[in-house]
N, C-alpha and C positions, 0 to 999 in steps of 0.2 A: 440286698442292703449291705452297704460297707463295715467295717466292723470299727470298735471308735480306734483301733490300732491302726488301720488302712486311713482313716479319717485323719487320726493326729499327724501321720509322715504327710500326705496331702498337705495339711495346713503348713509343715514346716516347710516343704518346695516351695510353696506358693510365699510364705515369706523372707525365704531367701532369695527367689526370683523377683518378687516386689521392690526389691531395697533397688533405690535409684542406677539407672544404667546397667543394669544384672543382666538382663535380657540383651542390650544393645552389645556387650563383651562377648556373649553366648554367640548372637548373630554375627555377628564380627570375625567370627571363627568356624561357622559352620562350614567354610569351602574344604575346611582338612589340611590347609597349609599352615603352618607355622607364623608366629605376626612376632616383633620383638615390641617391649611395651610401647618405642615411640610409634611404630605402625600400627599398633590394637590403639592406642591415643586418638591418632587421625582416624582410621577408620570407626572410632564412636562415634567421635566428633564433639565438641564441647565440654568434654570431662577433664576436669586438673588430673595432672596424677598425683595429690591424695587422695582421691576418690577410685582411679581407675587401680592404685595401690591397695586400697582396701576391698575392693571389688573380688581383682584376682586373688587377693589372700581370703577370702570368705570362698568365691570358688574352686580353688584346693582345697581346704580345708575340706569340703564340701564331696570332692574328688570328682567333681565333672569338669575341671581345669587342669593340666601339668603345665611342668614347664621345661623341655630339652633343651639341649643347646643351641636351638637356632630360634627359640624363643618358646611361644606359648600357644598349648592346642589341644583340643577337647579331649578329653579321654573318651574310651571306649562309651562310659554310659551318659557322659555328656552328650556324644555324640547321638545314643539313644533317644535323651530327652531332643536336641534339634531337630530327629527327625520324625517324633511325635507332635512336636509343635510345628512341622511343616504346613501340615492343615492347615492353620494358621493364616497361613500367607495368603492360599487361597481362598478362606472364609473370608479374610481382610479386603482383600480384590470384591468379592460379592456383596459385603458391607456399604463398602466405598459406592459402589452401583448402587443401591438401593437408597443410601446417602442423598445421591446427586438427582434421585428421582423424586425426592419427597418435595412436595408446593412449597415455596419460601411463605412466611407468615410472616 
């Protein structure tokens, strides 16, 4: 059973990762190369940068984001949490399948 200390960091990932486009910055960077803000832009896709401004400053703050000179890229446990959420991609793929097989009503 988790403890409510394990419980409450849980809940605060979950809504720092919630807050709009959180997740798409995160993925955006998971290759390990470096993006500068107008290429993390495109590659969201759709986000102004004050949103994609306030993004990356909550993921600093947060420390799964830096930022070098040749722009911005996950840290060590950023990178942690991307590749926990790799699963992901593959439950998403299995999802998606089982989506496309249910009867249209």
């Amino acid at each position: 059973m988790n403890s409510a200390k394990e419980s409450g960091a849980t809940g605060q990932l979950l809504e720092l990762l919630e807050a709009r486009y959180a997740m798409r910055v995160l993925w955006a960077l998971k290759d390990g190369h470096a993006q500068t803000f107008r290429l993390l832009q495109d590659s969201v896709g759709s986000i102004t940068p004050n949103t994609l401004n306030t993004r990356l400053k909550e993921l600093r703050e947060a420390g799964l984001v830096t930022h070098a000179g040749e722009g911005y890229l996950l840290t060590p446990i950023g990178g942690e949490l991307l590749k926990r959420l790799g699963d992901l991609q593959v439950f998403a793929g299995k999802w998606v399948q089982s989506q496309n097989k249910k009867p249209r009503s």
